[in-house]
N, C-alpha and C positions, 0 to 999 in steps of 0.2 A: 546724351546726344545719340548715341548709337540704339537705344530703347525708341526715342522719338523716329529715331529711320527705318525700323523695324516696324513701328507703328504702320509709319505712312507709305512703306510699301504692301503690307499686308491690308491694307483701305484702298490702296489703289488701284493694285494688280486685277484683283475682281470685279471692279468696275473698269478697268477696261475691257477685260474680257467677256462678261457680259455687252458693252456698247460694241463690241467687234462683230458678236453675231447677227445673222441677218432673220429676221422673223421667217417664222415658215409657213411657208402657202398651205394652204387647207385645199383639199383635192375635190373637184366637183361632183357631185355626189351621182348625177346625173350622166355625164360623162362617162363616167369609170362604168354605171353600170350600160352606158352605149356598147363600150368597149365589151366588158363581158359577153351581151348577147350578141353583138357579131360575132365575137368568137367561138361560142358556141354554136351559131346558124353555120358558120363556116366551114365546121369539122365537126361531121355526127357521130362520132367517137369521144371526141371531149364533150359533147352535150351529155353521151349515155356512161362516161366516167363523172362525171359531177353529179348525176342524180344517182347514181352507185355510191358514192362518197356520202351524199346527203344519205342515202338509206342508212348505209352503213351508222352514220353517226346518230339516228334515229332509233336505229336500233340498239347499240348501245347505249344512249340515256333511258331506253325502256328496260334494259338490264338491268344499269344501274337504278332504276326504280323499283323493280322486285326484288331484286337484292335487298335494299333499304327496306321495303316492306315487310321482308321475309325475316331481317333481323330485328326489326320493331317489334315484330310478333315474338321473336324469340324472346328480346328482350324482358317484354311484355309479360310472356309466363313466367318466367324467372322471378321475378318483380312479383307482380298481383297473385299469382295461382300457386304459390307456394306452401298455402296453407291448406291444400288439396293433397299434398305428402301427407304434411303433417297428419291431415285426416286418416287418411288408410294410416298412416303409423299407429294413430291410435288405436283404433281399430283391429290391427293385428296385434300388437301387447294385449287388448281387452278378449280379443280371440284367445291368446296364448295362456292366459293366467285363468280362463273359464275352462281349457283345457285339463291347467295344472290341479283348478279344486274338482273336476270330475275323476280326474286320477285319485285324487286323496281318498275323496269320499268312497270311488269302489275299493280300496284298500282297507277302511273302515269297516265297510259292509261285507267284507272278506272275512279279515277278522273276526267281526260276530260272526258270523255264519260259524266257521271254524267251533267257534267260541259256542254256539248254541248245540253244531251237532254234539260236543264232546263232554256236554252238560245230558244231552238225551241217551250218549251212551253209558253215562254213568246212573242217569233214573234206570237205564233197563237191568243194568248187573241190579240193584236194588231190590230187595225184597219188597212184595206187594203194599205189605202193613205200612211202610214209612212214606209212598210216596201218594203225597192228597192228590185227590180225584177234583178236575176242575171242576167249579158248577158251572150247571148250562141252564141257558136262559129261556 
């Protein structure tokens, strides 16, 4: 019993209080904008604070458009042109390691050097007879 009463005030309540309300007039489009322009013609202060406001709001949506533009772009490179690092990264490792075999090799060529003068100062201590005479061509 008390579930059935429950019921049928929570189905009715709402419908009455929707049937209470009075529909609402839609304002004439016409009208309102009568009203505006007298009032505007009426006080040349409020005509030049409304197109101050209109600028203003003008120019902020052109803010916010370069804004958006300017992070799109950001975006943009982030995204697509990231294998433009990559590039110079490579690039400088292939630099880096053409550095490290030109060091080796002058180390090498050091060495011989080393290695050749201390071969000629031992033909020179050498007696005549033992060291062959290159041929020449």
């Amino acid at each position: 019993m008390i579930t059935k009463l429950i019921v049928l005030v929570l189905a009715v309540v709402p419908a009455l209080a929707y049937a209470d309300t009075d529909p609402v007039a839609t304002p004439d489009v016409a009208a309102l904008r009568k009203t505006c322009a007298d009032a505007m013609n009426a006080d040349p202060s409020f005509g030049k604070m409304i197109v101050a406001v209109a600028d203003e709001n003008a120019q902020k949506r052109r803010d916010e458009a370069t804004l958006k533009a300017h992070e799109d772009a950001a975006a943009h490179i982030d995204k697509n042109e990231r294998h433009v690092v990559y590039a110079y990264s490579a690039m400088w490792i292939v630099a880096a390691l053409f550095v490290i075999f030109l060091w080796l090799r002058q180390q090498k060529l050091t060495a011989e050097i080393i290695q050749l003068r201390a071969d000629l100062a031992a033909a020179i201590k050498q007696p005549e007879s033992t060291v062959e005479p290159v041929p020449s061509k």
